[in-house]
N, C-alpha and C positions, 0 to 999 in steps of 0.2 A: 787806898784806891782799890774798886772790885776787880779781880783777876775776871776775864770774860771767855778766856781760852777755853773754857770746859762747855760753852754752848756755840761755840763753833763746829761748825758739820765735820767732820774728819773729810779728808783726801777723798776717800773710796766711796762716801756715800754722794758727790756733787752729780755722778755718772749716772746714777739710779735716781737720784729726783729729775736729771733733764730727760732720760728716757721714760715716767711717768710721765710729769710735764708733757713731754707730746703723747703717747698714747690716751690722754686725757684732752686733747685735742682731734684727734682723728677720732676719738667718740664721739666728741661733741659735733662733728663737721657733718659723719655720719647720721645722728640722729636728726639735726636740722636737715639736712637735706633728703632726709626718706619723709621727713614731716612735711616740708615743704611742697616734696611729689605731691603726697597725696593729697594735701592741699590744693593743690593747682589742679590733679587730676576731679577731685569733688567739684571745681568749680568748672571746668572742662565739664564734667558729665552734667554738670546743671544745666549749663548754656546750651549742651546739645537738647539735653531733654524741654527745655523751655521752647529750640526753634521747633523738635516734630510735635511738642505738643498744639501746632497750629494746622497739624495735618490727621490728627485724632479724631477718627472718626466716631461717632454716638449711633447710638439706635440702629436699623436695619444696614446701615453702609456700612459699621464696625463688624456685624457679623457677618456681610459680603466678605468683607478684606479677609476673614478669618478664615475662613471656610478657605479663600483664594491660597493664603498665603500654605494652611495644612493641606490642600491639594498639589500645592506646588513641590511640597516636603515627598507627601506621595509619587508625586507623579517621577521625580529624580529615582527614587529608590527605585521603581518601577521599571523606568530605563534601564537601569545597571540591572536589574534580573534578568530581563529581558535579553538584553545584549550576554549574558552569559548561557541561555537558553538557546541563543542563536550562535554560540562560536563554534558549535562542531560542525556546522554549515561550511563556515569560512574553510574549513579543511579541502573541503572539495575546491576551492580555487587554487591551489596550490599546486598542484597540477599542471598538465598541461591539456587545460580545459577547450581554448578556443579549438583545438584539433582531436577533439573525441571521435568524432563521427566524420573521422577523413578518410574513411572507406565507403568505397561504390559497391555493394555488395548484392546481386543475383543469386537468389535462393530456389534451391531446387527441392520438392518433396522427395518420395525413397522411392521414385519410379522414374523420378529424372522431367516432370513436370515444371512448369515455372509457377511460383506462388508468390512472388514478392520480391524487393528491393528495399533496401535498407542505405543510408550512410549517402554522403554529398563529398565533391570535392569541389573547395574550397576556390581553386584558381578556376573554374569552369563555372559558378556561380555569377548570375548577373548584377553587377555594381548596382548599386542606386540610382545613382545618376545616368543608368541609363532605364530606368525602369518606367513606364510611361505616368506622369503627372496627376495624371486621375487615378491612378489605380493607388498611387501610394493617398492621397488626400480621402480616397474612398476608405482606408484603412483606418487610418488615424479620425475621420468621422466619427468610425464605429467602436473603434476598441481604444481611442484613449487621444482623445482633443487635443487636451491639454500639454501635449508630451513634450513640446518644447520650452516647455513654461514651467514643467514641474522636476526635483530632483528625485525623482525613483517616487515616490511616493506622493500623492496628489488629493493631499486632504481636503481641499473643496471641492473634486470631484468625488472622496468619498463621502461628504456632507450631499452631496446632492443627489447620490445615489440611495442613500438610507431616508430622505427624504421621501423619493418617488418610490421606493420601495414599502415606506410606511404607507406612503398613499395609495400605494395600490393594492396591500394587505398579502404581498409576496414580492418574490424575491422573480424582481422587472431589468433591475441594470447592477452590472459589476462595479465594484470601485477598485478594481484591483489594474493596475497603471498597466502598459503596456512593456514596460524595465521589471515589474514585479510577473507579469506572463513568461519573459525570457527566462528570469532568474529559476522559473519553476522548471520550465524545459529544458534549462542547463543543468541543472544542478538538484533538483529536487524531483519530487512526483506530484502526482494526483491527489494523493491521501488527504482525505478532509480532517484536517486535524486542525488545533491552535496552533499546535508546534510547528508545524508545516508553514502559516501565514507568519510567525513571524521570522522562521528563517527565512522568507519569501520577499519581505520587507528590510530587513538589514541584508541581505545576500543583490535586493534592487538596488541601494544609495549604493552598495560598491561596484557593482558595473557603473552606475551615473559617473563615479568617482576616476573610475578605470578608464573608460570606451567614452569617444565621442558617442555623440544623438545618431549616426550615420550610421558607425558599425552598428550599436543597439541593434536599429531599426533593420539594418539589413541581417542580424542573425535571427531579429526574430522571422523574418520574411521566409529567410531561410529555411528552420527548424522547427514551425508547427505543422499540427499535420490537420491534412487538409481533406482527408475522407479519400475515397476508392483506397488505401493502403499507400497514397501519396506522402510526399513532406515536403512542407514549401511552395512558394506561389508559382515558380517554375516548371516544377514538376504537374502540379495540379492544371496548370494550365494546358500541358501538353497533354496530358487526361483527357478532360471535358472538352475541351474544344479544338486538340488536333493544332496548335500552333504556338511558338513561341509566347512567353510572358511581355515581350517587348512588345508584341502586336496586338493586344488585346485592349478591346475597346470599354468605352465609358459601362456599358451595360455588364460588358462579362468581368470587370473588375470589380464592379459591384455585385455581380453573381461569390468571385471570388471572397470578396472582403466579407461578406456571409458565412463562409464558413467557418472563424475562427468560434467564432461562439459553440457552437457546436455541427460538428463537420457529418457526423451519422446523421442526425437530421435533416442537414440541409443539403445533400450532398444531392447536385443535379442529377446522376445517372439513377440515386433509388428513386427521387421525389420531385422531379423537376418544378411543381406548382408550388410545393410550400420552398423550394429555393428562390423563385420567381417572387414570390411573396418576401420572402425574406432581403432579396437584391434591392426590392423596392421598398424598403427600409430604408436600407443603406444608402440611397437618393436624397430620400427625406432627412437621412443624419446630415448631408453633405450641404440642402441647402439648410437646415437649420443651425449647421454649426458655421453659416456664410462661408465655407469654401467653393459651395459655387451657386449661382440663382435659379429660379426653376427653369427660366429658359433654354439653361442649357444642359439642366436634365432628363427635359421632357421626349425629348425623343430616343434615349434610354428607356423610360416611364412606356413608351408606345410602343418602344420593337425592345423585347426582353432578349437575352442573350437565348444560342438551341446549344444543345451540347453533343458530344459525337452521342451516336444509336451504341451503347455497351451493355451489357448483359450485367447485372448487377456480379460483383465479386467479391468473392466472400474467401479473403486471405487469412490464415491463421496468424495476425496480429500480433497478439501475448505472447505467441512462438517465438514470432520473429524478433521480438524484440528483445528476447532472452537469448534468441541462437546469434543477432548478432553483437552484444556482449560476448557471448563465447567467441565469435568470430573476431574479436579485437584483440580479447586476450590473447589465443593460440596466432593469430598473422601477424602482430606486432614486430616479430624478426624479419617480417616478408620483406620484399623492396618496392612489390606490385601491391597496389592498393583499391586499382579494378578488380576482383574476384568473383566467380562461381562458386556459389556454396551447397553441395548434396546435401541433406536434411535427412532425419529420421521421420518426419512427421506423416503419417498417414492418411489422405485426405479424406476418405469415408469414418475411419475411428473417430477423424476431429470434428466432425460436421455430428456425429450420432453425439459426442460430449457434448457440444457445443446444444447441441436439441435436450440432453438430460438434463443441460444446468437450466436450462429458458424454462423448461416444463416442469420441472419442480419449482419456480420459483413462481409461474404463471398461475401453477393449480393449488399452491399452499402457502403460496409468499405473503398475502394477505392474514389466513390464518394463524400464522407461527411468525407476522410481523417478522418476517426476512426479506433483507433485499439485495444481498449479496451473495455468489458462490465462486466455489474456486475447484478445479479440480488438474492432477496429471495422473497422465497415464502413460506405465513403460511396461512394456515388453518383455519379458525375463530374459538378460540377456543384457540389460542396458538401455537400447535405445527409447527415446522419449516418442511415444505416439500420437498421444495428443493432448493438450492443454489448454485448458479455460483461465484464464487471469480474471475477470471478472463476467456483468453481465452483458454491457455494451461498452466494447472499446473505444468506439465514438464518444460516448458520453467522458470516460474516463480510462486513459492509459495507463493508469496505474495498472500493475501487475500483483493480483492477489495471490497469485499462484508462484510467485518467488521473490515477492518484497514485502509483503503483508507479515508480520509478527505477532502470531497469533498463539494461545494457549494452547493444549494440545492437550489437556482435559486427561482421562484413562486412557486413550489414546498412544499417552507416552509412557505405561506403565511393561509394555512389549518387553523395554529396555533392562526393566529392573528384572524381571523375569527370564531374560535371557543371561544378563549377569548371574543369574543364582542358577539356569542351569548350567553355564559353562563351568560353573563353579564348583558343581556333584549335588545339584539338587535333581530332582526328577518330577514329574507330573503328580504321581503319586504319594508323594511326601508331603504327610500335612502340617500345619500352623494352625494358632490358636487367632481365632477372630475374636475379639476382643478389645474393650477401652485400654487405649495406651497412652500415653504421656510422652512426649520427644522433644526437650528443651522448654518448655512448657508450652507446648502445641498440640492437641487433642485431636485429630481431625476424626469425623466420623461418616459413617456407610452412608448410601443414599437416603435408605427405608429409618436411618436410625434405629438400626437393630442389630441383634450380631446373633451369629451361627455358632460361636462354638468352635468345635476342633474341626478343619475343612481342607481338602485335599488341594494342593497348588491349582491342577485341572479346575476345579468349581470355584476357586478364589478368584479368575482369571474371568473364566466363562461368566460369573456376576457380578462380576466390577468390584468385588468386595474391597473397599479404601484399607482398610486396617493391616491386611497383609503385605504390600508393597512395603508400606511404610515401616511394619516391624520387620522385615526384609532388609532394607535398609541401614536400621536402627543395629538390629542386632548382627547382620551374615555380612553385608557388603560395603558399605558406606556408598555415600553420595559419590564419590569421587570416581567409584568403579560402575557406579551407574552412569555419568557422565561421559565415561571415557568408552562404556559400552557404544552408546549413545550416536559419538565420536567417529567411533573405528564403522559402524556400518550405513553410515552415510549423511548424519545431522552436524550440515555447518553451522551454522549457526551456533553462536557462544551458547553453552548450558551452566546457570547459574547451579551452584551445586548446593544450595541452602534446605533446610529442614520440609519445606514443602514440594520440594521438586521430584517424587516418587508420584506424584499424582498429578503431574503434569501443567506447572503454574509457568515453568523457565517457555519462554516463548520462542516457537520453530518456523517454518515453512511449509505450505503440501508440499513443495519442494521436496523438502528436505523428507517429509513422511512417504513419501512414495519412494522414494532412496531407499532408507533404510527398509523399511517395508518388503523390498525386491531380493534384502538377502536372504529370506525365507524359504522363499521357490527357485532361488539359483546355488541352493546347497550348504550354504551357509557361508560363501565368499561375496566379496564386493559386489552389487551390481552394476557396478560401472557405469552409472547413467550418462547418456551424452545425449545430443541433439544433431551432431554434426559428424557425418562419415567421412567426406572429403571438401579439399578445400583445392577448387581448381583456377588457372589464370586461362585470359580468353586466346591463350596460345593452345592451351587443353593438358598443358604441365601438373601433375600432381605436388602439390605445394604442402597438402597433410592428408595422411588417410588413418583413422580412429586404427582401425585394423594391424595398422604398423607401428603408427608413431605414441599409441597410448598405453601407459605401462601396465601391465598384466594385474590381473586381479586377485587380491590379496587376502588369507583366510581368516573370517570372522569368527565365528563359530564354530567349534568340533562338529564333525555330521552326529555325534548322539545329541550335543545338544540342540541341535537346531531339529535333528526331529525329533526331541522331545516338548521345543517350541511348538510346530506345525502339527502336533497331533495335540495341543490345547489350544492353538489357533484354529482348529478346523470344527472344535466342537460350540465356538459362540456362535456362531449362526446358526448351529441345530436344537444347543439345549440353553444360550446365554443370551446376549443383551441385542445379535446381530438376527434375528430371525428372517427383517425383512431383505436382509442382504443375500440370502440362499439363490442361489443361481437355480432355474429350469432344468427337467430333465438330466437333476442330480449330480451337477457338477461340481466337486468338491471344491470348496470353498473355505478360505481361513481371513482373519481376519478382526479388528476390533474397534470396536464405538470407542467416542471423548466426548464426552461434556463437560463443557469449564460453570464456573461458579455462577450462578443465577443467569444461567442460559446463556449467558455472550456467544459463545462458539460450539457448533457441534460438527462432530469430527465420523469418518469412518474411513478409516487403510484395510483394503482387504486385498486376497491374490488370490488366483490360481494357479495352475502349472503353465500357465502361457504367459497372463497377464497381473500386473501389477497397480492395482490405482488408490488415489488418495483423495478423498473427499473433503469439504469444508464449507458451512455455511455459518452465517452472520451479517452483521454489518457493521460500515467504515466508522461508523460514531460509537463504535462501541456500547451501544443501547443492548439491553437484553429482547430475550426472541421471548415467545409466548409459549414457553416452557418447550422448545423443542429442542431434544435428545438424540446422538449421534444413531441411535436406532430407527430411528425415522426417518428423514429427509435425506440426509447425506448416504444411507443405507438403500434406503429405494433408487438414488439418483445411483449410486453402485450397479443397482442389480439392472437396472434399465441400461446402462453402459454398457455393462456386461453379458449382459444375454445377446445382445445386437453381437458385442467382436466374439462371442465364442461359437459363431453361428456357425456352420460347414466348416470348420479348422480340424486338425488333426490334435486332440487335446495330450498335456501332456501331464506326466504325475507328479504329484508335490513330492519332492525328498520327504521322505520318513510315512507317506501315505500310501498305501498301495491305490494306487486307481487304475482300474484295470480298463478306462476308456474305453466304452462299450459303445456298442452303433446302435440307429433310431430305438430296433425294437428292445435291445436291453436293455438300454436306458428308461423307455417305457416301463419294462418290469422291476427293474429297480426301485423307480418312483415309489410304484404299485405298492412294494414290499416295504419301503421305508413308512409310508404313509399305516401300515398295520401295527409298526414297532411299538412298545412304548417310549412316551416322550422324550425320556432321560438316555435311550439308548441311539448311538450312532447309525446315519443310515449304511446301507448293506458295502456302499462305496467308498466307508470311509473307516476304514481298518489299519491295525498295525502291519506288518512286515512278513507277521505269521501265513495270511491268506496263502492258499494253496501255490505253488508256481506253475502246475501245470493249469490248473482254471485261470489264473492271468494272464500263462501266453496264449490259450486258444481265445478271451475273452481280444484281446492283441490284435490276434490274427484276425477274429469277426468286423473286429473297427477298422482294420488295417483295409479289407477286404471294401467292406462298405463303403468307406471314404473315396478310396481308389477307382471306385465305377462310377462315381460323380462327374458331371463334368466341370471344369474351371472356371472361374471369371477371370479377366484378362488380370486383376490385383492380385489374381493367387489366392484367391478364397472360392472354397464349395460351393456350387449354386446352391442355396434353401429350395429343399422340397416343398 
C-alpha cells in the first residue's frame, strides 16, 4: 500500500494557503465591483446622454446656446473682478460713516466775513414723514422712479436710459439709481472714471442691504448739494424761498427736485427762467410717471415758484470742502459740534484764481483740447489763500486740487535736486548728459538729444531727463528722493520705482504747493493750513493754528536751499518757465511738468510772498494737444500772480538777494534786464554778493514808496 504522508501539506503551510485563499478573494471582490461601477456608470452616462440629447439644439439655436452659455462662463469671471476692484470701497463703510458730517460748521474768511456752512446735524434734520408728499414724489419722478422696486441698482431703467440716449445721439437721462447717487456722496467723489462706477454700484446693493428705502431716501435728501453753497432740501429751501421744507409747495418742490441734476445750472437765484423751465420738467416727469395727473399739476404749470431777490454768491466751494475735513479732523475731541471756523482764505486772491483758471481754459481750452484746471495758493508762511478744485463746482464736487492723483511730470524732479544738494552737490557741478541704462529702462530728453557735460543749474533750467535719473542711479537712490519728497510736504504715498525721478509716482497741487513753499520759507516746513481758529457760538476758542500747531521743522540746510532757489529762479529767465516771469521784475523761481503724451501739465512756482501750484488736464485722462507746463499752467501763474503782488510790500527769496525796489526802480531794472544777454540773469536776481549798502538804500526807497500809499480796507496798496 502507497505511503501518502509525503503529499500532505505539513502543519505550517494550512495558515499561508487560507490567508492566500482569502486575499485571492478580496481581489476578486474588488475587481468585480470597480468593473461593475464602471459598468453601471457607462450605462448611467448613456441614459443621461440619450435624455439631453432630446434638447440638442442644431443650426442657429446651437450657436445661440453657445455663445449664451460662454457669456455666462464670462460674465461669472467678470463679477468676481469686479467685486475685487470694488473692495477697497467697502473700506470706507467701516467707519463711522452715517455721522461724518455731524458737524454744523460757520466758516469765516481771514477778515472774519461769512463765506459758507458746511456739515448737518443729524437730530435737527426733518424725518420723512414729515416732509410734504409732492415734494418727495417730485423727486423720485425725476432721479429714480423706480426706487422701490429696485435693489441699488435698476437695470431696466438703465436699458431705458441708453435707449433714449441712443436716440437722441447724447447723453439725455442717467441710469445711475438714486442708492448708487448716495453711495457716491457718502463714500466716493465726482471722478469720471470706470473705477469710480463700479464702486458706486457694489457700494449701492450694500446700503439697499444695510438701510431701509426711508433712511436711503432721507440721507440722500439730506446730503446733495443743492447750488447757492447749500446741502439738502432743507437747507435749499430756506435759501430760495425764505421758509421751512415742510411748507413748500407743489411748484417750489419741483423748483427744488430740479436741482439735483445739476444745481449751478439750475439754481433759481443765478437763472431763474432755465429753473422755471426745468421745474416744468419735473411736472411733466410726475404726470408721466402717474404720480399725479395733469389736473393737478397745472396750476404749478401757471404760477411757477419766485424765489427770495439774492445777489448771486460766489462761496469758495473746493475750500470749503477741504477746510471742513480739516475741521472734523482737528474738532473730533470737541464735545460742541455747532462751530465757527476762521479760515485762511482770501476772498479777492480767490475770486482773481478762480478768473485765471475760467480764462485760460475759455481762451485755450478748445486749442490745447483742455478742460479741466486745478490750482492752490499759499502764502509763505503756510496759510492756504486760495484754491480752485476744478472748473464748475456745480457741475462737479470733485476736488482736483486735493483729490485728483495726477503725475507731476519734471515738476517732481525739485525733489531729486534738492536731495543732491542737501547732500554736497552745488548748482555748479556738472553731470554728463548722456544715454544711460537703469534696470533696463532708457528714458530720454525731450529734443531726443543730449548736451554732453552740463552744469546742475542748466540740467534743471532745460528739463534735461537724463540727469535726475543718473542722479538717482548713481548719488542718491530712490528712496532718499522719496523721503526728500516726504519730509517737505508730499502726502501722498511716492512709489520709489526706476522711473520716479521724472515724476510718474502720482501727487496732488495739494501736495506741490506744500512742498513748493519750503523754498521761500528758508528751507523749513511750510506749514500749510486752512484754518486759524476754531470757535463755539459762546465765542470760546476751541483751536487756534498759532498755539496748538507744532512748530516747523527743518527741511533743508539754508546752503542748500539757496543753492535750490538760485537754480529755481533762473527757469523762468533762461529755462522751460519764460511765460511764468512775473511784471516789473519780480523774482520768480519755480518749475514746469509735463507727463507722457501731454496728459498733465504742471507749473509750482514762488516768490518771497507767494506760493502757487498749477495743473491742467482732464478727468478721462485723454491727452491735451501737446500743451506743456510752459504754457497754460505758466500764464495761468503769471496772471495769478501779478493781480496778488500788486501794492504789497515784496519780500526776498532765501539765498536771492532782492533788493525790492519801488515803481521807478523797478521800471529801470526791467529796462536793464531787457539789454542783458539772454543766458544771463536779470539785474534783481543775484547771489548774496550784491553790495549791502545798495540793498539797504534800495530797502529804504521801497520802504519809503510803499508807505505814502494809501490802504485798502484788506491791507493791500491802492494800484496806481
Amino acid at each position: 500500500m502507497q505511503d501518502n504522508r509525503l503529499d500532505a501539506p505539513e502543519p505550517e503551510q494550512k495558515p499561508r494557503r487560507r490567508k492566500r485563499h482569502i486575499l485571492l478573494r478580496i481581489d476578486s471582490w474588488i475587481d468585480s465591483t470597480i468593473w461593475n461601477a464602471g459598468f453601471r456608470l457607462a450605462e448611467i452616462w448613456e441614459e443621461i446622454t440619450i435624455f439631453f440629447r432630446r434638447f440638442q439644439m442644431k443650426g442657429w439655436k446651437r450657436a445661440v446656446f453657445e455663445i449664451a452659455g460662454e457669456g455666462m462662463n464670462l460674465g461669472a469671471a467678470g463679477f468676481v473682478l469686479l467685486l475685487a476692484l470694488a473692495l477697497p470701497a467697502f473700506e470706507e463703510t467701516k467707519g463711522n460713516w452715517r455721522n461724518q458730517s455731524d458737524f454744523a460748521v460757520t466758516f469765516l474768511d481771514r477778515y472774519g466775513n461769512e463765506i459758507g456752512h458746511r456739515g448737518i446735524i443729524h437730530e435737527d434734520s426733518v424725518p420723512i414723514d414729515e416732509l410734504p408728499d409732492h415734494l418727495i414724489k417730485a423727486v423720485l419722478a425725476t432721479e429714480d422712479r423706480r426706487f422701490f422696486d429696485h435693489f441699488g441698482i435698476d437695470f431696466l431703467g438703465l436699458a431705458r436710459a441708453m435707449t433714449e440716449n441712443a436716440r437722441a445721439g447724447g447723453v439725455v437721462q442717467g441710469g445711475s439709481t438714486l442708492t448708487q447717487q448716495l453711495a457716491k456722496n457718502l463714500f466716493l467723489n465726482n471722478e469720471r472714471t470706470i473705477e469710480r462706477k463700479i464702486k458706486e454700484a457694489f457700494l449701492a446693493v450694500w446700503l439697499e442691504a444695510n438701510l431701509s428705502k426711508k433712511e436711503i431716501l432721507r440721507l440722500y435728501l439730506d446730503r446733495a448739494y443743492m447750488g447757492g453753497g447749500t446741502f439738502g432740501v432743507a437747507a435749499a429751501s430756506q435759501f430760495y424761498f425764505g421758509k421751512g421744507v415742510t411748507d413748500v409747495d407743489l411748484a417750489e418742490s419741483a423748483m427744488l427736485a430740479g436741482l439735483f441734476k445739476a444745481p449751478a445750472r439750475y439754481a433759481p437765484h443765478v437763472n431763474l427762467p432755465a429753473a422755471r423751465a426745468r421745474a416744468n420738467e419735473v411736472l411733466t416727469n410726475l404726470v408721466q410717471g402717474g404720480l399725479m395727473s395733469e389736473g393737478q399739476v397745472i396750476a404749478a404749470r401757471r404760477n411757477p415758484a419766485s424765489v427770495i431777490d439774492r445777489q448771486e454768491r460766489t462761496a469758495p466751494d473746493f475750500f470749503l470742502d477741504w477746510a471742513f475735513d480739516e475741521v472734523q479732523r482737528i474738532a473730533r475731541p470737541f464735545a460742541q459740534h455747532s462751530l465757527i471756523v476762521r479760515t485762511t482764505i482770501d476772498p479777492g486772491l480767490q475770486a482773481a484764481a478762480e478768473e485765471a483758471v475760467e480764462t485760460g481754459l475759455r481762451q485755450y481750452g478748445e486749442s490745447f483740447h483742455v478742460k479741466q484746471g486745478a490750482l492752490v495758493m499759499i502764502e509763505n508762511g503756510g496759510p492756504v489763500r486760495a484754491m480752485v478744485g476744478g472748473r464748475d463746482y456745480g457741475e462737479s464736487q470733485f476736488n482736483r486740487a486735493t483729490k485728483a492723483l495726477r503725475q507731476p511730470g519734471s515738476s517732481f524732479k525739485v525733489y531729486t535736486y534738492a536731495a543732491a544738494m542737501e547732500k554736497g552737490k552745488t548748482p555748479e557741478d556738472t553731470i554728463v548728459d548722456a544715454p544711460i541704462t537703469w534696470r533696463g529702462w532708457s528714458p530720454q530728453n525731450y529734443g531726443r538729444s543730449y548736451a554732453g557735460r552740463v552744469t546742475l543749474m542748466s540740467a534743471i533750467a532745460r528739463s534735461i531727463n537724463t540727469v535726475p535719473v543718473r542722479l538717482a542711479k548713481d548719488y542718491l537712490g530712490t528712496e532718499a528722493i522719496a523721503h526728500m519728497a516726504k519730509a517737505m510736504g508730499v502726502e501722498t504715498p511716492i512709489r520709489t520705482d526706476k522711473t520716479m525721478p521724472l515724476g510718474t509716482s502720482e501727487v496732488t497741487v495739494l501736495d506741490q504747493a506744500t512742498a513748493y513753499a519750503v523754498f521761500p520759507a528758508g528751507g523749513v516746513q511750510s506749514r500749510r493750513h486752512g484754518i486759524t481758529q476754531i470757535l463755539n457760538y459762546d465765542g470760546d476758542i476751541l483751536y487756534d493754528f498759532s498755539r496748538d500747531a507744532p512748530p516747523a521743522e527743518r527741511v533743508l540746510s539754508e546752503r542748500a536751499n539757496a543753492d535750490m532757489n538760485r537754480m529755481l529762479v533762473n527757469i523762468p529767465v533762461n529755462g522751460t518757465a519764460r511765460k511764468a516771469a512775473l511784471n516789473a521784475g519780480i523774482v520768480t523761481g519755480g518749475k514746469t511738468g509735463t507727463t507722457q503724451a501731454y496728459r498733465d501739465a504742471w507749473f509750482a512756482g514762488f516768490t518771497g510772498n507767494y506760493t502757487t501750484a498749477v495743473w491742467f488736464g482732464n478727468d478721462d485722462y485723454t491727452s491735451t494737444n501737446n500743451m506743456t507746463g510752459g504754457s497754460l499752467p505758466a500764464m495761468t501763474f503769471k496772471r495769478l500772480m501779478d493781480y496778488a503782488h500788486q501794492g504789497i510790500e515784496l519780500r526776498a527769496i532765501p539765498g536771492i538777494e532782492n533788493p525790492l525796489p519801488g515803481p521807478q526802480a523797478l521800471a529801470e531794472a526791467t529796462a536793464a534786464a531787457e539789454q542783458q544777454p539772454e543766458n544771463a540773469l536779470p539785474a534783481l536776481v543775484r547771489p548774496r554778493s550784491l553790495s549791502v549798502g545798495v540793498t539797504r538804500l534800495l530797502r529804504t526807497i521801497a520802504k519809503d514808496l510803499n508807505e505814502a500809499k494809501p490802504l485798502k480796507a484788506d491791507g493791500r496798496v491802492a494800484a496806481l
